[in-house]
N, C-alpha and C positions, 0 to 999 in steps of 0.2 A: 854693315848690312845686317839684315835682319832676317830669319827664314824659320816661316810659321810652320807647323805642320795642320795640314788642312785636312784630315781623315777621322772619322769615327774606328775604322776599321779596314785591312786591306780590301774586305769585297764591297764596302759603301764608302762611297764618297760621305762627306760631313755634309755639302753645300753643292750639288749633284747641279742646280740652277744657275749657279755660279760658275759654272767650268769654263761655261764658252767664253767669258768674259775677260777682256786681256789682264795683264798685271798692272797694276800701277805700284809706286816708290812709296815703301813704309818707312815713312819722316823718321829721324830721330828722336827721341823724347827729350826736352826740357830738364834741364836737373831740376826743377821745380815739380817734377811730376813723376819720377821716379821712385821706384820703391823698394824692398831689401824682399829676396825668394825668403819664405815660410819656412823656418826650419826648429819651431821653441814646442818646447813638450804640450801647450796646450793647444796648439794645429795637429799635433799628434794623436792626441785623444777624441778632437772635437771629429776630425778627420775618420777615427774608427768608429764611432758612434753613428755616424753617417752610414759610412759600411756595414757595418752590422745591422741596420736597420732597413736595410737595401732602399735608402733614401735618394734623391738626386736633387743638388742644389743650385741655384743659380751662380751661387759664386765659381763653381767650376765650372759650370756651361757656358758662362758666359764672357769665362777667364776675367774676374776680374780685379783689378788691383790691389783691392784692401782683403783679400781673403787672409792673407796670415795677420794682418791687424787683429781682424775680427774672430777670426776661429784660434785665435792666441787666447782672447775674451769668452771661449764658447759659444760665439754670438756666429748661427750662421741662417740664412734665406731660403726656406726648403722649396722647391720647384716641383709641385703635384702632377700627377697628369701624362709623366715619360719624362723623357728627356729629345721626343721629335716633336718640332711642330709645324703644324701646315700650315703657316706663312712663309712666307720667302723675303725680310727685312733686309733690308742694303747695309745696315749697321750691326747687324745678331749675329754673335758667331754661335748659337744655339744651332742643334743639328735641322736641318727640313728635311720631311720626307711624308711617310705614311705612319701613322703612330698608332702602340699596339693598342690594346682595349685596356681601359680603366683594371688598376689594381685595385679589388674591394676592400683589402688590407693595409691598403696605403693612410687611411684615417688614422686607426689603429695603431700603427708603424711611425707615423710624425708626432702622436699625442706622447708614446713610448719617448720618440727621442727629447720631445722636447721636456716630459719631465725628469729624464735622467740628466742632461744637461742644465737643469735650475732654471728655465730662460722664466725672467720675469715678463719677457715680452718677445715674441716671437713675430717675424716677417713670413708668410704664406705667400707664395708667386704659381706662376704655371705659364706651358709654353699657351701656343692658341690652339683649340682644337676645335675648328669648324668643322669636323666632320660628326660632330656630336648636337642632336638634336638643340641643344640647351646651351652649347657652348662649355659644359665640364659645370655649368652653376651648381648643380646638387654635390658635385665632388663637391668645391667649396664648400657647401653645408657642412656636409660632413664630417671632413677634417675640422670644422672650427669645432664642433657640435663635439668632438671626441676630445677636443683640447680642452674645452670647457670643463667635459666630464674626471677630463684625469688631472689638469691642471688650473682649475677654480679662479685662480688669483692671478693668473697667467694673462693680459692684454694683448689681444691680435692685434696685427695689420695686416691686410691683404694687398694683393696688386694685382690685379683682374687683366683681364685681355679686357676687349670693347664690348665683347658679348652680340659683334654684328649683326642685324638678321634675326637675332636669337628672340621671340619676342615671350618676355617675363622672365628672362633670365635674370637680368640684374635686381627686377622684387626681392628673386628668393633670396639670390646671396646680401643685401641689405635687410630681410626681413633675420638673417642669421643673426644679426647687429656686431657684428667685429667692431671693432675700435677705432679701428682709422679704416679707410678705404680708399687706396690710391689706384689710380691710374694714369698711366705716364703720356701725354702727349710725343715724347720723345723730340718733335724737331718744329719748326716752325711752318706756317701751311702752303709757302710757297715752293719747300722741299719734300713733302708728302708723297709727290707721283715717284719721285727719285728715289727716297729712305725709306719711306712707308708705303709702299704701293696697295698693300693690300684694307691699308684702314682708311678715314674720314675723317678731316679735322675735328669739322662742325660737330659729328656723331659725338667723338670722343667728351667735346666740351658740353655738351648735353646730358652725356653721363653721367657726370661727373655734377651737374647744376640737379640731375633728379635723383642723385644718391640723398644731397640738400633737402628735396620737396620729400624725398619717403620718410628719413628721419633724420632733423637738424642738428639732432645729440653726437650721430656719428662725423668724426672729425676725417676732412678730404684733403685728398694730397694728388699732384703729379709733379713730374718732371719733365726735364729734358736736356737735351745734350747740343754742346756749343762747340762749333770748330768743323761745322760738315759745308762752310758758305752762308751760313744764315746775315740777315744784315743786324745792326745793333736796333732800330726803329724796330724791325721783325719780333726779335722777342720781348719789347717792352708795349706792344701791340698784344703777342701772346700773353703777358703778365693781365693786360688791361680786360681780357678774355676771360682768363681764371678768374678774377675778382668776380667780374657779373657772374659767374656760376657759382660765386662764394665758396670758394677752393682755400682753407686755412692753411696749408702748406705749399711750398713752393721747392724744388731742388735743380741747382744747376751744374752739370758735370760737363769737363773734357771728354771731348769723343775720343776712343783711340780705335785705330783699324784693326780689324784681327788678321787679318789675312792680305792678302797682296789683291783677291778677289772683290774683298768688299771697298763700298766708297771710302773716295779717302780723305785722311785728314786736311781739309783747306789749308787749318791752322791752328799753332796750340794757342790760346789763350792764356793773358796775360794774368796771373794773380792778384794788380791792380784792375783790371775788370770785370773781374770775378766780384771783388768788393762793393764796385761801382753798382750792378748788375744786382746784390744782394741789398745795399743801401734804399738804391729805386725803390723793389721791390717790396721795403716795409713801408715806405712812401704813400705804395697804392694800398696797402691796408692789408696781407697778410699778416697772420698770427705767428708763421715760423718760415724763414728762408735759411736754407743751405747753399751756399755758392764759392766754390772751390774748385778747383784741378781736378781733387780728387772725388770730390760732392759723387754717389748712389745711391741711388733709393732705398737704399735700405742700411746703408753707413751710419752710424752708429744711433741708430732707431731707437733701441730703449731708452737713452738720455734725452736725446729730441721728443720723445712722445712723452716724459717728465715736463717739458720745457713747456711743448703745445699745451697741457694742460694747466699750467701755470699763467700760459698766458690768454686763456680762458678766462680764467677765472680772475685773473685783474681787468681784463676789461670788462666782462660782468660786473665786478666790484664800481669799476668809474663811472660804470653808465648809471648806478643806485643814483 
């Protein structure tokens, strides 16, 4: 058996909306999907650099698997914006609640980390903050805006909330030009009311096709996650989605539950249809598919965003 601990701290619950809701059985994991606790001198370092920088990153918010992989690598997802967010997702073990007011130092603060840690390529995320005019768009600005300044050679990715409601949010942060710009569908749209309650399929594939219409240079990505019920036709529908929006990246990961409160695992997916799932997918004409057990959006980024651009520029090549 398994026993999460569900708190930020004794006087806040982590997931305050989640309380009322019964427990359900955190499955066993697969030795296929398992992974060794972080314990090598470069989690060590990448780990203080974070701290010292009063950074928050989505690989600890949102516990996830490859963190000692990638902060072994220095390679870690810095999470802008707090570490609350006011969604309330069936699948985030990211804290919900009321989030405090933007750190104007936090630009400053991630540009610092990220050129002490060398990243040749950095992942920018944030929780959702609908309580901000803008949806947090000009924070992104800005944080690229200081990466840029301190780190020149340095290529972004970001991974945006929806920007719901926000109207001219997504301009600004596409007029910033990051490098890639993902946004995760997360699940397929007949589970949306259940995992996603608070987003829009349609919205999200919209976004994602007018990142395209603002500027076609910038390279788009989403993901999402497999093993919550979805059916196999479901996400090879959602793939056939992405393509019309001309979405160059694709990534598909195992859901794991964090808590006994959030939905739960259907089922773990098989390794071979992971494969399957990834084979399709270049089928229908992505540029770059991840599809694994372990596949995250932001799993080993900087070699994938070598790859993406490589495979740019052969199909420009073929089409001469």
């Amino acid at each position: 058996m398994v026993t999460v601990l569900d708190t930020v701290s004794k006087a806040r619950p982590r997931h305050p909306e989640k309380a009322h809701r019964p427990d359900t059985e955190v499955l066993r994991k697969p030795e296929w999907i398992r992974v060794k606790a972080p314990t090598s001198r470069g989690y060590a370092e990448t780990r203080a650099i974070v701290k010292t920088n009063k950074l928050v990153t989505v690989c600890e918010e949102a516990g996830c698997p490859n963190i000692g992989e990638c902060w072994e690598k220095k390679h870690a997802t810095f999470m802008i914006m707090g570490e609350i967010c006011t969604r309330a997702c069936a699948f985030c073990n990211v804290a919900t609640g009321i989030p405090a007011p933007l750190d104007p130092n936090e630009p400053e603060n991630v540009a610092k980390a990220v050129r002490q840690m060398g990243l040749s390529h950095v992942v920018i995320t944030s929780v959702d903050r609908d309580d901000l005019p803008d949806g947090g768009a000009q924070h992104f600005v800005e944080v690229i805006q200081a990466i840029r300044e301190s780190s020149p050679s340095t290529t972004i990715e970001i991974l945006t909330p929806d920007f719901l409601r926000k109207d001219g949010a997504l301009e600004k942060v596409v007029a910033a030009r990051p490098d890639v710009f993902n946004h995760n569908l997360e699940t397929v749209p007949s589970k949306y009311l259940t995992v996603r309650p608070g987003a829009r399929y349609f919205h999200s594939i919209r976004l994602l096709q007018r990142v395209k219409e603002l500027d076609p240079t910038i390279f788009t990505k989403s993901g999402i996650m497999v093993g919550l019920g979805e059916e196999r036709n479901e996400v090879l529908q959602l793939m056939d989605d992405l393509r019309t929006a001309d979405v160059d990246f694709l990534t598909i990961g195992q859901y794991l539950q964090p808590t006994r409160k959030h939905h739960p695992v259907v089922r773990f997916v098989t390794p071979d249809e992971f494969k399957a799932y990834e084979t399709i997918a270049y089928t229908k004409g992505f540029l770059m598919v991840s599809a694994s057990p372990l596949t995250r959006s932001s799993h080993h980024a900087g070699e994938d965003f070598e790859r993406l651009r490589a495979a740019r520029a052969a199909k420009l090549a073929a089409a001469k």
